[in-house]
N, C-alpha and C positions, 0 to 999 in steps of 0.2 A: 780543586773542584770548586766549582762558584753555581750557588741556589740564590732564586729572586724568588722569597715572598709575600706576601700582601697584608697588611696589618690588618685585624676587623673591625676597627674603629679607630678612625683618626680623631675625635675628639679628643682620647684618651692617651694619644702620643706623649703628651710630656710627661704624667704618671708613669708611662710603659716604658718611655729612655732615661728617665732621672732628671733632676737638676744638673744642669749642662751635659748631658750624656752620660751619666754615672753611670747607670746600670748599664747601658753597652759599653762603655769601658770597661766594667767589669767583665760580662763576656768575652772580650776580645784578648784581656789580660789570662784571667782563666784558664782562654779554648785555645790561645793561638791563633786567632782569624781575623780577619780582614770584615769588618760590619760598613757598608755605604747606603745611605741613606737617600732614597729619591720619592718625595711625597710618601705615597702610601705603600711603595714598596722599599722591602729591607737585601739585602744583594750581600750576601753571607758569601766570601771564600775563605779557603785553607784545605786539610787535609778532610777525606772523606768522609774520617770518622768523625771528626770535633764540630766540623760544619753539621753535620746529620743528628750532633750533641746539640746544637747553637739550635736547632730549626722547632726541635721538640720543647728545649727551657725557653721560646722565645713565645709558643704555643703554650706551655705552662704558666707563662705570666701574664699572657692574656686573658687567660680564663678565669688566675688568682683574681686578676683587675678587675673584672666582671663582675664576678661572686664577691670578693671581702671587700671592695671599693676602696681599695689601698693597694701597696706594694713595696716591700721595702728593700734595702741592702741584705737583711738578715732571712728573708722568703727568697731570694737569689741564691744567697749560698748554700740555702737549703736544698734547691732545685740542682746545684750544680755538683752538692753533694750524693744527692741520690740518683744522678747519672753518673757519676764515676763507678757507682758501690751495685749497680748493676751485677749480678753473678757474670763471671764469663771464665774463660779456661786460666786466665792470670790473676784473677782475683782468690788466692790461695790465703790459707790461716795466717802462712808465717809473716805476709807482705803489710807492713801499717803506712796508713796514708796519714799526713798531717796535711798543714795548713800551707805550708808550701804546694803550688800547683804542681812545681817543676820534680820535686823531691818525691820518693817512696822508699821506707828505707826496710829492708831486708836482712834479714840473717847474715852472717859471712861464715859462718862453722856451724855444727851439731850444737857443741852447748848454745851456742845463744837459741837455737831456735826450740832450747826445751826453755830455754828461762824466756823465751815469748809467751811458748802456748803453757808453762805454768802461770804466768802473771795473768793469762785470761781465763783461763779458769778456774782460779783460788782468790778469795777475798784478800789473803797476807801471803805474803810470797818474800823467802828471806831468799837473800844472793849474795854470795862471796865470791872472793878471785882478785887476782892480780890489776894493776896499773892496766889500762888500757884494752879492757875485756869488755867492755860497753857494758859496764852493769848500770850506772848511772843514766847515760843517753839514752839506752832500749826502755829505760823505766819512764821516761820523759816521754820519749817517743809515745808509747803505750797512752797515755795521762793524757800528752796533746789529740790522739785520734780518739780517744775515748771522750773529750773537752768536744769535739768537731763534728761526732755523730750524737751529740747531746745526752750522750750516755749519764755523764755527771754535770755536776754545776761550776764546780773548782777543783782548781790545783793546788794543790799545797807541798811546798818542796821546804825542806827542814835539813838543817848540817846543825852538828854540836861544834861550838867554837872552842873548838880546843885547842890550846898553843902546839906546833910544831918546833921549837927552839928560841920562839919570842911571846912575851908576855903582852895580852890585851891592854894592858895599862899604858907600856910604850908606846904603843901605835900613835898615829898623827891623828886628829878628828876626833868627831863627838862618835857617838854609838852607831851608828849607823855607818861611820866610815871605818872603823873599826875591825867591824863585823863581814863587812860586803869583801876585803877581800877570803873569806872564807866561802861566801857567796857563788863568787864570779861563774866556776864552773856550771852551774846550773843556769847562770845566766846565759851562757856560751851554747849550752846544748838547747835552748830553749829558740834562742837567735838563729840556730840552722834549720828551724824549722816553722819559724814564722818569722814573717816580716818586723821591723823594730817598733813600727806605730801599733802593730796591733797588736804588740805585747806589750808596749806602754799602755795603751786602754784595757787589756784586760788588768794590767797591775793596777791602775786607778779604779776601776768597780772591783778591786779584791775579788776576781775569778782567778787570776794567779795570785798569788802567796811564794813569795822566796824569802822565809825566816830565819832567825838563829832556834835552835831548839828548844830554848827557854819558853820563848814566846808561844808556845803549842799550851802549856800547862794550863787547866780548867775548861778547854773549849771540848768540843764535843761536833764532831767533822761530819755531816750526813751529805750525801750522792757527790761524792770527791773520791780524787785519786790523791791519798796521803806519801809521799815518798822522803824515807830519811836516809839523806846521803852520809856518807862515812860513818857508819852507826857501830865499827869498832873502839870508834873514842867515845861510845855511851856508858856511865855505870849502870847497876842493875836499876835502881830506881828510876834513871831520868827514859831507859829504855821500857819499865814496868808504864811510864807516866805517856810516853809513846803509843804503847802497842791499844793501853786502856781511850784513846780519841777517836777508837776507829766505831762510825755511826753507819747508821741504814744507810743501806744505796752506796757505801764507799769500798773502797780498795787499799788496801796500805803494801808499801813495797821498801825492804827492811837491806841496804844495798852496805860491803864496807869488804874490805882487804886485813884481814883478822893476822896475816903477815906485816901490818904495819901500823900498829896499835901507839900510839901520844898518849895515854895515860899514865899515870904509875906504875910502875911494874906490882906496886904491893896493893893494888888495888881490882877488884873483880871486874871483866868484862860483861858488861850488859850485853853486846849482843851474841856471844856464846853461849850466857846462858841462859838465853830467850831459846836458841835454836834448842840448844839438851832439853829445856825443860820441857818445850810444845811440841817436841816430836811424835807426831803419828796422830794428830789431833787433824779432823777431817777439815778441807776448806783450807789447812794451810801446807806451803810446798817451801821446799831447800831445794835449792840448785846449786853448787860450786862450779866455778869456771877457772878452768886451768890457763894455763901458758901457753896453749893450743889454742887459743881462745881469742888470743892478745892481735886485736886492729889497726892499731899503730905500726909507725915506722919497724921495720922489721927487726932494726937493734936493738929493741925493747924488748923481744920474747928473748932473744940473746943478754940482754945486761939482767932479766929477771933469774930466766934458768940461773948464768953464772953467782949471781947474791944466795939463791938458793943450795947451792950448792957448796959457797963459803959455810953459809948456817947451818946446813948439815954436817960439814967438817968440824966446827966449832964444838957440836953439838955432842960429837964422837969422842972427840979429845977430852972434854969435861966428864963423860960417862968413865 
């Protein structure tokens, strides 16, 4: 489909296109369209629907340019925000939009799509389960759509660095390098859902946060999404020092696999006995995600069941 039309004011063309066309780049990236520019008219194609998207944010930025005698990158995406989130028959609970234009990412099973619509309507939302159940990514997910309709101001994503077989002191590098590969994961779920420049600026204005868990102690977290990854390697304390950052306007999301515990064995699980003690306290929700659950490669719900299954014979024989 191709629409030609007519700017209200050509004075105000290099405000209304950007510096070197930025802002119809931006559209064009966006909608998927074809933008050509011939004096005072603009010659929009592509599909029916994103051109008919294009025609109305193109009429919203003229009128912003009119009224606030500005116009920025951040009133664009705002624009292009509140035409996607339009109601329509597919804009459903379970579907989160992030920052990727191309990406929406969706449920695959029943439990995830209770541990969605728990995470959106409870303040703290604790979630267990196996390797590869997206308890991590759906929590990210959440955080980034929640970051994109300006719901909050920051992300804050927290792991306890806790050895798996090697001790922090061996590692190569200063603290920082250290730590980061306990990191990475969230790094990686973060990267499928926004481009890599715009998660390097938001890590430099601290709108994201990817910390080791120490680093949470004495802050005090208002209109944020708080998420602590692998929160079976917490004790009770550093999970007590957790749950107490949670401020006005925020969310915290409490995610770990309680089947694969790095702590001491002679030492208490902090995030067990967050769940036993907070149970039935209004505003917060438990979800467990089984092996049914499991979105990876499909030898993973097979290598999980089969370990579990070791552990339950283990378990019979000692009895």
């Amino acid at each position: 489909m191709e629409v030609t039309i007519q700017l209200s004011s050509i004075e105000k063309q290099l405000e209304l296109f950007g510096a070197a066309d930025s802002n119809l780049r931006m559209l064009r990236q966006a909608l998927e369209i074809k933008i050509i520019v011939r004096g005072i008219d603009l010659i929009i194609s592509g599909t029916k629907e994103n051109v008919g998207k294009a025609v109305a944010i193109i009429d919203k930025m003229q009128k912003h340019l009119i009224k606030q005698k500005s116009l920025t990158t951040t009133d664009i995406e705002t624009f292009l925000i509140e035409m996607e989130e339009v109601p329509d028959a597919k804009d459903k609970l379970s579907v989160i939009r992030v920052y990727s234009n191309k990406k929406i990412i969706e449920p695959s099973t029943e439990g995830q799509l209770e541990y969605i619509e728990a995470m959106r309507a409870n303040d703290l939302t604790f979630c267990t389960g196996p390797a590869g159940t997206g308890k991590t990514y759906l929590a990210v997910a959440i955080a980034v759509s929640m970051l994109r309709r300006r719901q909050i101001r920051k992300i804050v994503l927290a792991r306890p660095a806790v050895e798996a077989g090697e001790k922090l002191g061996f590692l190569p590098g200063d603290l920082q390098a250290k730590v980061n590969p306990y990191l990475q994961p969230l790094f990686d779920a973060l990267e499928d859902m926004m481009d890599f420049k715009q998660m390097k600026k938001f890590m430099e204005l601290d709108i994201i946060e990817i910390i080791p868990l120490a680093f949470m102690r004495g802050r005090t977290l208002n209109d944020a999404v708080v998420i602590c990854d692998e929160a079976q390697n917490t004790s009770p304390m550093q999970m007590l020092m957790v749950l107490t950052r949670l401020g006005h306007g925020s969310k915290m999301i409490i995610t770990g696999d309680i089947t694969q515990i790095d702590l001491d064995i002679s030492k208490k699980n902090g995030m067990i006995e967050a769940i036993e003690t907070l149970k039935g306290i209004k505003g917060i929700s438990y979800v467990k995600l089984t092996q049914q659950d499991i979105v990876r490669h499909k030898l993973v719900q097979s290598i999980v069941s089969a370990y579990k299954k070791k552990g339950e014979k283990n378990v019979s024989r000692q009895a």
